[in-house]
C-alpha positions in Angstrom: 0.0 0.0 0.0 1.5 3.4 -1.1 0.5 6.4 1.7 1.4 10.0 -0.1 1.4 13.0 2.1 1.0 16.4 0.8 1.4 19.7 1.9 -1.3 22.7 1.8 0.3 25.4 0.1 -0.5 29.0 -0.9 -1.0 30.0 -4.6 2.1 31.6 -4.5 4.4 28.6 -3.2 2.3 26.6 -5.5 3.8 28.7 -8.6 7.4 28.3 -7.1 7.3 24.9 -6.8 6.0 24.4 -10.3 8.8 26.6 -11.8 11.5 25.4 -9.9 10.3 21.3 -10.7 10.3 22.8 -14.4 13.9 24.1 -14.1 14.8 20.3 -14.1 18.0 21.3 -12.7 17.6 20.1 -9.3 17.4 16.1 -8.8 15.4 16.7 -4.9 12.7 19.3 -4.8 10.6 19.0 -2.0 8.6 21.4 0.6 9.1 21.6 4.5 6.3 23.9 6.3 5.3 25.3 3.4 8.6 26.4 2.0 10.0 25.3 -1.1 13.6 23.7 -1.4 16.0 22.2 -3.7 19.4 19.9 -3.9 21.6 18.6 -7.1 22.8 15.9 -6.3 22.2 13.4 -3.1 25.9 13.5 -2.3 26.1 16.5 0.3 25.1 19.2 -2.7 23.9 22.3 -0.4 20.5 22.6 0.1 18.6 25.9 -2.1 15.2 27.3 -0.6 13.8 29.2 -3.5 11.8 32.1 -2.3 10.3 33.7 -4.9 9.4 32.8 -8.4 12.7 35.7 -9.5 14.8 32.5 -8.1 12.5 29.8 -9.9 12.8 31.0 -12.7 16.5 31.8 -12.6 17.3 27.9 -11.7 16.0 27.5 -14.7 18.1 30.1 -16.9 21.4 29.4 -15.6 22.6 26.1 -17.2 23.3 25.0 -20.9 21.9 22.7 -22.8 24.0 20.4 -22.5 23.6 20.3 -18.6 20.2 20.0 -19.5 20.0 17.2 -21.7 22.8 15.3 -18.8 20.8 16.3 -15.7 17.6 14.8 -17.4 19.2 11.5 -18.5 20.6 11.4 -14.6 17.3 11.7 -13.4 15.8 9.0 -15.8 18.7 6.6 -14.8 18.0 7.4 -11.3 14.1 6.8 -11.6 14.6 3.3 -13.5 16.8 2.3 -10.8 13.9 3.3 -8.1 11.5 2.0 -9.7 13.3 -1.5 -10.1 14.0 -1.4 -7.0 10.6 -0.5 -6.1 9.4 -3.6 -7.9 11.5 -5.6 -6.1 9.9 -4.8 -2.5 6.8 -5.3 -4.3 7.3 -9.0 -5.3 9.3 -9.2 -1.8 
């Protein structure tokens, strides 16, 4: 059985989060009371809380292409190895 647990947020931390999620920069996005945060990599990468959409938006402006195209194949090699292993503890 899967439990998901979601935060209330304002219309305003809404937009941030959707932005900064868009920026696809950030492997971790998540939000703690109501604030939205962000981390690269799992590996110690320092922890980002974006405060307005300004900073969204920026995440999202700053890196190349090529990052881009990398980070998102990252992320998609990460996900397939979750999910595997997700459907391991399944059968389990």
């Amino acid at each position: 059985m899967k439990v998901y647990c979601n935060e209330q947020l304002t219309p305003k931390k809404q937009g941030i989060l959707r932005e900064a999620r868009q920026a696809k920069k950030f492997f971790f996005i998540w939000t703690s009371k109501g604030d939205v945060y962000c981390r690269k990599k799992l590996d110690g990468s320092q922890v980002i809380e974006v405060k307005d959409l300004i900073i969204a938006r920026y995440l999202e402006s700053t890196l190349s292409e090529m990052e881009k195209k990398q980070i998102q194949a990252n992320n998609q090699r990460a996900l397939q190895k979750w999910e595997a292993a997700n459907a391991m503890n399944a059968i389990a």
